[in-house]
C-alpha positions in Angstrom: 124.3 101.4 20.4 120.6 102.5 21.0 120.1 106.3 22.1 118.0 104.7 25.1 121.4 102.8 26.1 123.6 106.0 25.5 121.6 108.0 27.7 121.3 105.0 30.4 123.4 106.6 33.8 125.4 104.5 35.4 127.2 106.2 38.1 129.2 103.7 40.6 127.7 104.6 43.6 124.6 102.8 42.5 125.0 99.6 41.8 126.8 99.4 45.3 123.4 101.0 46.9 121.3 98.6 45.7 123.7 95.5 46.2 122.8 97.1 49.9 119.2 96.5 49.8 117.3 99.4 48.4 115.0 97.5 46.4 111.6 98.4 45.0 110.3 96.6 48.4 112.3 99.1 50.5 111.6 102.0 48.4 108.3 101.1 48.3 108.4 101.1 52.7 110.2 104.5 52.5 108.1 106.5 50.5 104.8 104.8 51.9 106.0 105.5 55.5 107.1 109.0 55.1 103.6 110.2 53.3 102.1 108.3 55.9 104.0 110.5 58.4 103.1 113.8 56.8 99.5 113.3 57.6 99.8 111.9 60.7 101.8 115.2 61.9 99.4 117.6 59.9 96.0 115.7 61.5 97.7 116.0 65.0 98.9 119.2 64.9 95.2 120.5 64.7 94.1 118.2 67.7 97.7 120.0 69.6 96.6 123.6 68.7 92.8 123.5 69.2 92.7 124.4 72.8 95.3 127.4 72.3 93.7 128.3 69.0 90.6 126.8 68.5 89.0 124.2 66.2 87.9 127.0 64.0 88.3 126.7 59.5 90.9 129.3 59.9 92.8 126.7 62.3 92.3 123.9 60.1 93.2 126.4 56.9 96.5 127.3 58.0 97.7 123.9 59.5 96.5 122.3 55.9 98.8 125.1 54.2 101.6 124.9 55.9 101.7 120.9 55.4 101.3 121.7 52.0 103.7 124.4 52.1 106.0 121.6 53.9 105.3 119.1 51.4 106.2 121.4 48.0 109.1 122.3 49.7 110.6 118.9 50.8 109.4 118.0 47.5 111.5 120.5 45.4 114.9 120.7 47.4 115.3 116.5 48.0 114.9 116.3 44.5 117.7 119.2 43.7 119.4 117.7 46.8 119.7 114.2 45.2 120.9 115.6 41.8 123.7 117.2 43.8 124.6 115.1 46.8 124.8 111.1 47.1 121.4 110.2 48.0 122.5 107.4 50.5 123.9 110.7 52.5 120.2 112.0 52.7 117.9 109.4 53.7 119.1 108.5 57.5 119.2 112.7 58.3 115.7 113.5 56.5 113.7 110.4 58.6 116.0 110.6 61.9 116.0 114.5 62.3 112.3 114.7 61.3 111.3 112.2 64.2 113.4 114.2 66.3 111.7 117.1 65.6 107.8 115.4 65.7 109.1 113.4 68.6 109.4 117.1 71.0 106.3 119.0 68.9 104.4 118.5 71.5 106.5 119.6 74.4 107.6 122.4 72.6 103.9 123.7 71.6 102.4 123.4 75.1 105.1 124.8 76.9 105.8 127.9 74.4 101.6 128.2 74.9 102.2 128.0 78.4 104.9 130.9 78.5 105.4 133.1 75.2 102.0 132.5 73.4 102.9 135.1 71.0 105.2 133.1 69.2 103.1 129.9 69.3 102.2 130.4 65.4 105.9 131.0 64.7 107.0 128.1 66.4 103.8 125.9 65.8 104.8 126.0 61.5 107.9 125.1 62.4 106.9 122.2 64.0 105.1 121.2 61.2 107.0 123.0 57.9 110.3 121.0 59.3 109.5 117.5 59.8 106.8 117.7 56.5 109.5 119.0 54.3 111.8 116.6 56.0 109.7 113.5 54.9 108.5 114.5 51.7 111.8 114.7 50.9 112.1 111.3 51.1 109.9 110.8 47.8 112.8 112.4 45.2 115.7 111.2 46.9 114.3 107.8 46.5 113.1 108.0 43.2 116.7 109.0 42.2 117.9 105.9 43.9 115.6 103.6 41.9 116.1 105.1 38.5 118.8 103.6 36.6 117.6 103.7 33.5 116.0 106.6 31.5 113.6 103.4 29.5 111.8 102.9 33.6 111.3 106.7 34.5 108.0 106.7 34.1 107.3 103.3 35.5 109.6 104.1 38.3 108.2 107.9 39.1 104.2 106.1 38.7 104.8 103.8 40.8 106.7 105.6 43.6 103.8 108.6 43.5 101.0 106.0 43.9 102.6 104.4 47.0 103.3 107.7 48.4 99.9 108.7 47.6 98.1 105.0 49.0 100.4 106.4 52.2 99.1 109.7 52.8 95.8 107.8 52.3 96.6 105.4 55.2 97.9 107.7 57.5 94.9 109.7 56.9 92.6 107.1 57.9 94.3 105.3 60.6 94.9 108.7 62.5 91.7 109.8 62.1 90.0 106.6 62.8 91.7 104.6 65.0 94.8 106.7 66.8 93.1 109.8 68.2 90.6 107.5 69.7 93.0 105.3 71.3 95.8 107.1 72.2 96.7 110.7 73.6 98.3 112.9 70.8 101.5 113.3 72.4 101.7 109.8 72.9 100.9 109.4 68.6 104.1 111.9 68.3 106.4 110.5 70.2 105.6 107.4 69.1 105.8 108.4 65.4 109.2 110.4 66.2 110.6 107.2 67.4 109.5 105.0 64.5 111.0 107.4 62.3 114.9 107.3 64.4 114.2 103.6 63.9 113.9 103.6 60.0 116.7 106.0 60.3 118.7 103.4 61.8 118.0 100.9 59.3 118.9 102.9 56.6 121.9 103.9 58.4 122.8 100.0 58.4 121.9 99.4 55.0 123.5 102.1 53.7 126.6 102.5 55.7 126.0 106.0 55.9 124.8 108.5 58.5 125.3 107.7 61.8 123.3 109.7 63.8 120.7 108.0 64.9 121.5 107.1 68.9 122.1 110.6 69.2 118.7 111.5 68.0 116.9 108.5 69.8 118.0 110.1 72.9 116.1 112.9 71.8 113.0 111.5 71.3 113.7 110.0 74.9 114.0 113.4 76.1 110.9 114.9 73.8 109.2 111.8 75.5 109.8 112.9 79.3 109.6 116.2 79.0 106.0 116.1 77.3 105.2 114.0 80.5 106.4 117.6 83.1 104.7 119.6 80.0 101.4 121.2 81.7 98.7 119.9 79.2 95.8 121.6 80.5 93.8 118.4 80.4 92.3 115.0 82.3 91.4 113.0 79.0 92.2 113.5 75.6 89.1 112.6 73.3 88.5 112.4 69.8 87.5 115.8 70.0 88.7 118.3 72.5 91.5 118.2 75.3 88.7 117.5 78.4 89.3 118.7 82.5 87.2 118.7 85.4 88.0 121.5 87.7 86.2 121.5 91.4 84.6 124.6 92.3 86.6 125.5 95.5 83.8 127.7 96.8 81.2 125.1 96.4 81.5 121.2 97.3 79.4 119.6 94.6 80.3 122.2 92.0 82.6 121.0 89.2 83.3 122.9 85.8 84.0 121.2 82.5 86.5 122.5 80.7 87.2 121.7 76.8 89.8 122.7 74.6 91.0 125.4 77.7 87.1 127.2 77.4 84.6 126.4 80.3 81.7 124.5 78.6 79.6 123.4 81.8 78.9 124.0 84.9 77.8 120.7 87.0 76.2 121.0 91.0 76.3 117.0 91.6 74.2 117.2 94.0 72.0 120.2 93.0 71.0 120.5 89.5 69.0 122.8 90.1 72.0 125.5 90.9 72.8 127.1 87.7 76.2 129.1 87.5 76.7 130.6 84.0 73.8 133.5 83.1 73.0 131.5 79.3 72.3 128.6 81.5 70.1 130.3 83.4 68.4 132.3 80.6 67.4 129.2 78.7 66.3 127.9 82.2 64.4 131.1 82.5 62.5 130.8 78.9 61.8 127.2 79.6 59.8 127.9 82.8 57.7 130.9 81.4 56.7 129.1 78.1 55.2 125.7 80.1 53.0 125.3 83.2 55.3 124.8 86.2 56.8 121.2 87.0 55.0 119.7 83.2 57.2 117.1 82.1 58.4 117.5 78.8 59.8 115.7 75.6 63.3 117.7 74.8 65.8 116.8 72.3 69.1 118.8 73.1 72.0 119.3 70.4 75.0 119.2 72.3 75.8 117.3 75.8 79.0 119.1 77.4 78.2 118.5 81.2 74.0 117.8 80.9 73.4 121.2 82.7 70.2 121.3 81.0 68.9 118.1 81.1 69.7 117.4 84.4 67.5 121.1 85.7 64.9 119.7 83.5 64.7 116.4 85.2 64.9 117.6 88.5 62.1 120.7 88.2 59.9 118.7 85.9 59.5 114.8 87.2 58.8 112.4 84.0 61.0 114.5 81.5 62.7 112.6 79.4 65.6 114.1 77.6 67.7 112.9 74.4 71.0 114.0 73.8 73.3 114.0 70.5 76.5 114.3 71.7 79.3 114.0 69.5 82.3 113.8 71.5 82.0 110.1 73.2 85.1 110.8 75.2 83.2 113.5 76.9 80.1 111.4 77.5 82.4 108.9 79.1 83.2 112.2 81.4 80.3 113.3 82.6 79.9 109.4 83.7 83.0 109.0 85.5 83.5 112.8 86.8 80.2 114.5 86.6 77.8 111.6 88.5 76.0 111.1 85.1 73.7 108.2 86.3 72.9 105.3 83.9 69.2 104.6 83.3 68.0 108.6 84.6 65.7 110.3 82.7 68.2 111.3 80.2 69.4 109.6 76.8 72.7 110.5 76.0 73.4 109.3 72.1 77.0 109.5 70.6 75.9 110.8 67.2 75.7 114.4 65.3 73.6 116.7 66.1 72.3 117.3 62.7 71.9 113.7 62.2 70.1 112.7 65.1 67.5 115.3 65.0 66.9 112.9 61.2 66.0 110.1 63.5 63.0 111.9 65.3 59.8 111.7 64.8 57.8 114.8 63.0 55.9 116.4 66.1 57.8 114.2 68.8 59.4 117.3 70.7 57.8 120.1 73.0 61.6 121.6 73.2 64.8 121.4 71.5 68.0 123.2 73.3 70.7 124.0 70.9 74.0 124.4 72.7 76.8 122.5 70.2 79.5 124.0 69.5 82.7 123.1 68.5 86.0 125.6 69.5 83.5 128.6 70.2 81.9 128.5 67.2 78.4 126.7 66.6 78.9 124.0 64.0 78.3 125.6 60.9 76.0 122.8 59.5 73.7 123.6 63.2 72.9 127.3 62.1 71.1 127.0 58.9 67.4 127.3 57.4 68.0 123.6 56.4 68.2 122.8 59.8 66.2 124.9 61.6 63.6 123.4 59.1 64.5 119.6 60.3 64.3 121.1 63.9 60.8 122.7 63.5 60.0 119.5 62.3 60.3 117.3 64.9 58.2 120.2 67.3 54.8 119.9 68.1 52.6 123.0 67.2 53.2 124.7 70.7 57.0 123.7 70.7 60.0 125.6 71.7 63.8 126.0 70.0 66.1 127.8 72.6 69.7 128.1 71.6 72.8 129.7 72.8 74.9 131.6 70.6 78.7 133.2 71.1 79.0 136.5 69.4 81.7 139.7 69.5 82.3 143.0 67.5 79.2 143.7 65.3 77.5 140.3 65.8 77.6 139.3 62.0 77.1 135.7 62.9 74.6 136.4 65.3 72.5 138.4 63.3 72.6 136.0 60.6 71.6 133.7 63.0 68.7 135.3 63.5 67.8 136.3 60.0 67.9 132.4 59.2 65.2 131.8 62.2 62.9 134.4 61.2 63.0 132.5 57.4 62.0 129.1 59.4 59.8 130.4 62.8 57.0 133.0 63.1 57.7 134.1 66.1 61.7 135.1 67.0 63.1 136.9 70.3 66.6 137.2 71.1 67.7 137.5 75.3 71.1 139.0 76.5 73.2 142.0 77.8 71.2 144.8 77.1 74.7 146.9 75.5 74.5 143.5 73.0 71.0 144.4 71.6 71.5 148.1 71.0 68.9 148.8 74.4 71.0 150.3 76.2 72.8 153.3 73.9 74.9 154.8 77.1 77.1 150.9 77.0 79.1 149.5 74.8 78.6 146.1 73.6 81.0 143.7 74.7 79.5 140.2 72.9 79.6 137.4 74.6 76.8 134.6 74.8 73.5 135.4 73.4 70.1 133.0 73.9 67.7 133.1 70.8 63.9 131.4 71.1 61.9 130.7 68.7 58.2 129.1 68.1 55.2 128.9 65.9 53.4 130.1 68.9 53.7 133.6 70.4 55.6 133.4 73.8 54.8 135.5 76.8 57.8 137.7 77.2 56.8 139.5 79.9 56.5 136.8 82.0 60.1 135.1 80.7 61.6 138.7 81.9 59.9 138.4 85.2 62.0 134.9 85.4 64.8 136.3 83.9 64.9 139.5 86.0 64.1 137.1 89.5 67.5 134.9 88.6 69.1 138.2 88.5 70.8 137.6 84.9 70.5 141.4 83.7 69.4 140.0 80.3 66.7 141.9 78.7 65.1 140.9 75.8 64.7 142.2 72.1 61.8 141.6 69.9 59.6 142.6 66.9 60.7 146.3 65.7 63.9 146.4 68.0 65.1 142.9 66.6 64.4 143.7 63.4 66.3 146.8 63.2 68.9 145.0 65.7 69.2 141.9 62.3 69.6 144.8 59.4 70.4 143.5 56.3 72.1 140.4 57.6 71.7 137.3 55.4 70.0 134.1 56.1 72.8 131.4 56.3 72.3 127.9 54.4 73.5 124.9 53.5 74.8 126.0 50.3 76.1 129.4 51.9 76.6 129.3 55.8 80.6 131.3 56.4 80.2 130.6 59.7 84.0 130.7 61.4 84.4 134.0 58.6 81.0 135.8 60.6 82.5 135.2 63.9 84.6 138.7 65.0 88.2 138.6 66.6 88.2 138.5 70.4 90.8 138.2 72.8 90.9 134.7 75.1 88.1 133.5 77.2 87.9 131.2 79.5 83.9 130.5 79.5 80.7 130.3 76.5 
């Protein structure tokens, strides 16, 4: 007898097992469908958390960790698990009890947000670390079911690997291509939780094992209508943020957009000329002292939100015409059926990158460019840098203008690297806010908040943008030459090859505005 055949296991419980149906087809589903899951719930979980705790690369570190975590760990005890326990015992619980659990992640989340948002972290790796260990269980205890022969292991663990792998793949793509643009997340949860109790069930009847699958299909039920009482905080779900229109109660036309829980925009629809939030009406105010009253101009605006901007432009200065990257569709879509965006106004609104649409432009095409992107409360790292400040001095004509708002807090290390990376691109650089904020006022302590930055190749009349500054009644001053020099220190010009962005940004408690 050959030492392959002596060493060939052939325990009774398997030849029944696959007399039942587990063959390489049915593997093959398993492990496809379970790695598929893992992504799904890892891709989603960011898109739950983002209004509670931002779309920053700490967010998006920690969630990719702890699916990680999730899928070592899964990894590790189904494969000790199988070694120890009949496998058939394991594969109904690991797939029914993990789409129990994704099935109510997103009830759970919002309402422990809602009420005890200290323990949101706690609870929010739970929700992934249990269901991602869950599925990737599913991998081992599978593979042991295959083997049955020591001569196929390597054939058996290859193959299983590179289906699990193609899986993580499609449920990868298909979630980040195709589900988050169709379908609420909740609704991608619940209905991934009850796919799950499904293949549970069918394992179950293959198997003739487990047989707890009803029970945990009413679960999903119930994760299904409590998400519906669940407050989400939001009208739409888009690709990118959780999206809500709130009426300003004091003031008819007045709406506020509100993305990811943060107020973005402030629309009058019948007055765009009213302009709520001070940075609004800062950029406003350097706009009107740097061009001759009512001169239409060419803009190009990085960011959409509600159209503040573009709509004051269009109404103070006839003929402007105005494009927009916007890279959030769902909230262009928005501001046409809530914010009385009208089709065919002086205003081109482009789904696109910002970065990338300012490649489209012509060298010289633009008297002003309005940067005012920003993604969580964070500028989009790729937004702030020398590379692209070069790209949008580009497209400016010799006398242009770049305005941009900026969110800052504690010390200001983004900000000031901000503007360390605009004096490397501009000649002339002025920063506008609270006067506490750019060390001109030593009796007040700064408090951070939004900051507006200008820049040009042309010297702008500051005195005349803090007469229009100090006549909207912002209490913005501005900082310049010596003062914003020793304001920047030695902060370091960001780029594309160095540009820590989200690691800049200081710690700040909630807001509920930019």
């Amino acid at each position: 007898m050959s030492a392959v055949t002596r060493l060939s296991p052939s325990p009774p419980a398997e030849g029944p097992l696959r007399s039942r149906g587990l063959g390489p087809r049915v593997a093959a589903v398993l492990v496809f469908g379970s790695s598929a899951a893992v992504l799904v719930v890892e891709i989603v979980a960011l898109r739950l958390l983002a209004p509670y705790l931002g779309l920053t690369l700490e967010t998006s570190t920690m969630v990719i960790g702890i699916a990680l975590t999730a899928i070592a760990l899964g990894s590790w005890l189904g494969g000790r698990l199988a070694d120890q326990v009949d496998p058939r015992r394991l594969l109904g619980p690991s797939l029914g009890t993990s789409g129990a659990v994704v099935a109510l992640t997103p009830a759970v989340l919002r309402t422990t947000a809602e009420w005890a948002p200290p323990a949101l972290l706690f609870i929010a790796s739970l929700t992934i670390l249990v269901p991602g260990a869950l599925l990737s269980a599913v991998t081992p205890i599978v593979t042991k079911l295959r083997l049955t022969s020591l001569a196929e292991t390597g054939t058996v663990v290859g193959r299983l690997s590179g289906v699990g792998t193609v899986g993580a793949i499609a449920g990868t793509v298909l979630t980040g291509f195709v589900l988050v643009s169709r379908l609420p997340v909740s609704g991608i949860l619940i209905g991934l939780g009850a796919l799950l109790v499904v293949g549970s069930a069918l394992v179950e009847w293959r198997t003739r094992g487990w047989s707890g699958a009803p029970a945990l299909a009413l679960v999903v039920v119930g994760g299904g209508l409590v998400a519906l009482v669940t407050p989400r905080g939001c009208d739409v779900e888009t690709k990118y943020h959780c999206a809500r229109v709130v009426a300003d109660p004091d003031r008819e036309s007045g709406r506020t957009l509100v993305l990811d829980g943060l107020r973005h925009s402030y629309v009058d629809i019948d007055d765009p000329t009213y302009l709520k939030f001070a940075y609004v009406r800062a950029i406003a105010s350097v706009v009107d002292a740097a061009f001759p009253e009512g001169e239409p101009l060419a803009a190009h605006h990085l960011g959409g939100g509600g159209l503040t901007l573009p709509r004051y432009l269009e109404a103070t200065r006839p003929g402007t015409r105005s494009v927009v990257s916007e890279i959030d569709g769902g909230v262009v879509r928005v501001d046409r059926d809530r914010l009385g965006l009208r089709p065919g106004a002086g205003t081109d609104v482009r789904v696109e990158d910002g970065r990338l649409g300012m490649r489209r432009l012509d060298a010289g095409s633009r008297d002003l460019v309005v940067g005012d992107a920003f993604g969580g409360v964070s500028v989009p790292w790729h937004l702030t840098t020398v590379e692209a400040m070069t790209d949008v001095r580009r497209v400016l004509t010799e006398d242009g203008l770049y305005v941009a708002n900026l969110i800052d807090h504690g010390d200001m290390a983004f900000a000031r690297a901000e503007l360390a990376t605009l004096g490397e691109t501009f000649r002339y650089v002025a920063l506008i806010g609270e006067p506490g904020d750019l060390g001109l006022d030593p009796t007040a302590t700064p408090d951070g908040g939004n900051l507006v930055v200008l820049a040009s190749d042309r010297s702008v009349d500051l005195s005349a943008t803090q007469e229009v500054l100090d006549s909207r009644r912002t209490g913005w001053k501005i900082a310049s030459g010596d003062d914003l020099t020793s304001w920047i220190g030695d902060a370091r010009p960001l780029t594309d090859d160095y540009a820590p962005v989200d690691q800049l940004l200081q710690p700040y408690g909630p807001q509920r505005s930019r």
